[in-house]
N, C-alpha and C positions, 0 to 999 in steps of 0.2 A: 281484227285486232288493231287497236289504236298503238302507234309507237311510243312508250312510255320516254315521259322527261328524263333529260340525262342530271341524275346527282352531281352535286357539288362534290370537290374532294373530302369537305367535312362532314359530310353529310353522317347520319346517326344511325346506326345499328339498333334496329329494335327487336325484343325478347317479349314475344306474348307470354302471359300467366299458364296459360295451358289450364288442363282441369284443375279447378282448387282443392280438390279434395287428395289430390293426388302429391307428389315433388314438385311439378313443374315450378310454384314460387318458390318454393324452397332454391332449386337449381339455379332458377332466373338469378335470383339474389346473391347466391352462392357465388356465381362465376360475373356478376357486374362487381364487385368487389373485388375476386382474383384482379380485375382488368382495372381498379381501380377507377371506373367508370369510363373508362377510354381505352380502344386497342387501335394504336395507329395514329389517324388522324380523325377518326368516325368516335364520338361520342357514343356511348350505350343508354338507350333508352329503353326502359318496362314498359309493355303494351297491357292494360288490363284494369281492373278495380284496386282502387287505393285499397281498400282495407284487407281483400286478401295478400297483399304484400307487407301490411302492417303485420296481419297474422303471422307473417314469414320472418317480420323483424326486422324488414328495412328499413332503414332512416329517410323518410319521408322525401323527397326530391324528385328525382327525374323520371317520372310517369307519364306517359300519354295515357289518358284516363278515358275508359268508356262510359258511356251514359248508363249504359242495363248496370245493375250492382251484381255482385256475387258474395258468398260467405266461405268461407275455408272452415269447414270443419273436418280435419284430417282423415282421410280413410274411410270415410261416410260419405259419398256424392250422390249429388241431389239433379233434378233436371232442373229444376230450379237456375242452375246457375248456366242453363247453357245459351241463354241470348248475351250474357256477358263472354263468355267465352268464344261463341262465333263472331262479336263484337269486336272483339280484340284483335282475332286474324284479319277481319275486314278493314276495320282502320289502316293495321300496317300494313296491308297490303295495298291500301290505298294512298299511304303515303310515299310507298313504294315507285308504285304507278306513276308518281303525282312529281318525282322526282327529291319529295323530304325527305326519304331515305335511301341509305346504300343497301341495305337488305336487312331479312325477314328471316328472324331465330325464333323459331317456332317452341315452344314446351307441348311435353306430351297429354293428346287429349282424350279421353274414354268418347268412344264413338257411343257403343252400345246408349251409356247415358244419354248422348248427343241423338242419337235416332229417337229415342223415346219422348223427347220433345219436338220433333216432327224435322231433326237434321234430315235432308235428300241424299247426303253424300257417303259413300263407303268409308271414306275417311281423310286425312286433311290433302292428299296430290289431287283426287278431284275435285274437289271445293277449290282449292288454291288454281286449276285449271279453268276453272266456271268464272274466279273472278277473275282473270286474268284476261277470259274473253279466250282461249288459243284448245283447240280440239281436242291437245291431249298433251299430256305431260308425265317425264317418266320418272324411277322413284332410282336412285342411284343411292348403294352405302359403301362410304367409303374412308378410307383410313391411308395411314404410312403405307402400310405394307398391301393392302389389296384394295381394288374397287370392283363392285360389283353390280350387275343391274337384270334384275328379275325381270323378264318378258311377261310372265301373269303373279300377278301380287294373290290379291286375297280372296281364291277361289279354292274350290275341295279340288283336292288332286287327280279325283275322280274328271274332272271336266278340262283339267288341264291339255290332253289330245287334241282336244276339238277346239280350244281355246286360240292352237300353236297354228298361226297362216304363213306365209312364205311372203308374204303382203305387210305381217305384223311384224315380225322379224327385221324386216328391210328397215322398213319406219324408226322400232326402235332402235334399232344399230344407226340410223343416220342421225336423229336426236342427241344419241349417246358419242357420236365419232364428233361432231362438232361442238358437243361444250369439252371435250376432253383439248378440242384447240380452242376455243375460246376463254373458257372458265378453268381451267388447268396448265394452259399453254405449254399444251405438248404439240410442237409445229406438224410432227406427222404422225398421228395418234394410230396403237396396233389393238386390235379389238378381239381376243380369242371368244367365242360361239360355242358354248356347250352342246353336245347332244340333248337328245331326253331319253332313251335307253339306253341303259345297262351295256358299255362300249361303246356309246354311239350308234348301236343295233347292230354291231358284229355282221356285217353286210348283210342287212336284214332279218338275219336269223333268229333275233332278238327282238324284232316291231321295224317296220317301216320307215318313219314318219322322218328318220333321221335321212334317209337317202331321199322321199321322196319332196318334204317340205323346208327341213332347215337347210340340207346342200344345193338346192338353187337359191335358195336368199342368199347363203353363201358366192356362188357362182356371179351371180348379179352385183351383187356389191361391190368383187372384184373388180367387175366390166367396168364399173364406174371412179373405178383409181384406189381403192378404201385397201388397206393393208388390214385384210382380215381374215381370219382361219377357223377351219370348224368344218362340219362339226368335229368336237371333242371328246372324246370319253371324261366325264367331270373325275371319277373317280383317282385321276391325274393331271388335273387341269391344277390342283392348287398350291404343289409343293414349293418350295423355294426356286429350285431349276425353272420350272414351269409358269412360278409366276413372273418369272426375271424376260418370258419372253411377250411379254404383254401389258398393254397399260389399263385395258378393263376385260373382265368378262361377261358376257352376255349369258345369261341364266333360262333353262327354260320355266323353271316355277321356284317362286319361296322359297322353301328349304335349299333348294339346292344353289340356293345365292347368299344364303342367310346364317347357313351351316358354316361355310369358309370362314367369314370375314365376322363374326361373333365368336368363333371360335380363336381365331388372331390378332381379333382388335375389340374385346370387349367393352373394355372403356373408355377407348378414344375411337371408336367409328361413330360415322357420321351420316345422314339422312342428307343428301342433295338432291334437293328437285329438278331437273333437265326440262328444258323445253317453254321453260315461263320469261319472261322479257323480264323479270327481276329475280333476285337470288333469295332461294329460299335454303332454306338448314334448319337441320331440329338432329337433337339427340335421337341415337340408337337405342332406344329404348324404351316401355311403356311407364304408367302410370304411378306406377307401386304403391298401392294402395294398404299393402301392407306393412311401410317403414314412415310411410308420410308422415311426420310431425317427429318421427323421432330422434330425429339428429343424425340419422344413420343414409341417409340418401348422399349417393357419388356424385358430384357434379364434373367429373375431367369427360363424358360426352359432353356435356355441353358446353363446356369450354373450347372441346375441340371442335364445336359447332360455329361457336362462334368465332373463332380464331378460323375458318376455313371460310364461311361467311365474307369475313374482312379479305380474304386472301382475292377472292373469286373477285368479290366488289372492284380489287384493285385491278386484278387482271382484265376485267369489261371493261377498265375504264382505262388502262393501257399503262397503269402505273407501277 
């Protein structure tokens, strides 16, 4: 992995279109307007096809425009439109790279549509890892009040067991401890480590896996200076007391990362990718293909996307 240029301080926030069929211009447009087209000293820029933002109603201006076209027709998505939308991601993350911009506000993309035009990617942390050049990148959501970051994302829970290494654990946790000081500058960052059964396995009497796989990644990490505990029984890892004593938690699967902080922060958590030489952010949330067009989509995720975006931007850059 090549070391990406360092942005300017004015450097421009850019908001890909995400699926058109979906919010995402809707949101894009929604929250560059909250912001007045600027948050900070970072200009806002739309990544995507002019006319799906025309559809959206924005007043013609500040687009980075892809070549492929798309069509928004609400609520209806097409595969049609997914070279403009892997488009979109590519450029800004190219100009990311490239040092044209401070960071990359993603809108939300229907994969399923996206595979069926021959997408390779599960969904946008690996695609965004592919371009990026770097072997793996992790998905953090995060908000005021809790951060969180799922060890295995989008697998059935059935494989989840097999899924969980003491190897994987380490990795993530040290991705995850070092943007919590870089990209959140917290100087000594505390990281609580969920179990995966029920008490953390009740010393064993409940499944194993907690004594024998996540409490040496535990062990390990302390050897190497990391202020971190675990495992945890989740079933108490999220209340107020409990989360006042930690700055992330480390999840063993989806739900049980996704449950907390959707449940505490449903319309301002945020989608942070770890581990990519640029910042990336995308709302909490998917496609909604069933409000698209109607005036009825939230955009305070994405606002708080991109207001944390801008935060991060500054923080890397030491400002």
């Amino acid at each position: 992995m090549s070391k990406p240029a360092k942005p300017g301080p004015d450097a421009p926030i850019l908001i890909t279109m995400g699926e058109p069929a979906g919010i995402g211009p809707e949101i894009a447009v929604a929250a560059y307007r909250h912001f007045e087209g600027r948050i900070g000293d970072h200009p806002l820029l739309l990544a995507g096809d002019q006319s799906v933002f025309d559809d959206a109603r924005f007043d013609r201006g500040a687009i980075m425009r892809t070549a492929a076209r798309g069509a928004r027709v609400p609520g209806k998505p097409d595969a049609g439109n997914a070279a403009a939308v892997i488009e979109a991601i590519e450029i800004s993350v190219k100009a990311a790279l490239d040092g044209r911009a401070a960071a990359v506000v993603t809108a939300p993309i229907n994969k399923s549509v996206l595979m069926r035009s021959g997408f390779a990617f599960p969904g946008h942390t690996e695609f965004l890892a592919h371009l990026c050049d770097v072997p793996r990148a992790v998905m953090m959501l995060a908000s005021h009040k809790l951060r969180v970051v799922p060890l295995t994302v989008h697998i059935p829970l059935r494989d989840v067991p097999r899924a969980i290494t003491t190897d994987s654990i380490i990795d993530t946790a040290t991705i995850a401890l070092a943007a919590l000081h870089t990209d959140f500058a917290i100087a000594k960052p505390r990281l609580a480590i969920a179990g995966l059964n029920p008490h953390a396995g009740e010393e064993r009497e409940l499944g194993d896996e907690d004594a024998t796989v996540i409490a040496p990644a535990v062990e390990r990490l302390r050897a190497q200076g990391h202020d971190v505990r675990g495992p945890l029984s989740a079933d108490t890892l999220f209340h107020d007391a409990a989360r006042a004593t930690y700055d992330a938690a480390l999840c063993m699967y989806h739900d049980q990362a996704l449950i907390p902080i959707k449940t505490l922060s449903f319309w301002d958590g945020v989608n942070v990718t770890l581990g990519l030489p640029i910042v990336r952010t995308s709302p909490d949330h998917g496609t909604a293909f069933d409000i698209a067009g109607t005036g009825k989509a939230d955009p305070r995720s994405m606002i708080a996307a991109v207001e944390m975006a801008a935060r991060i931007a500054d923080a890397r850059a030491g400002r």
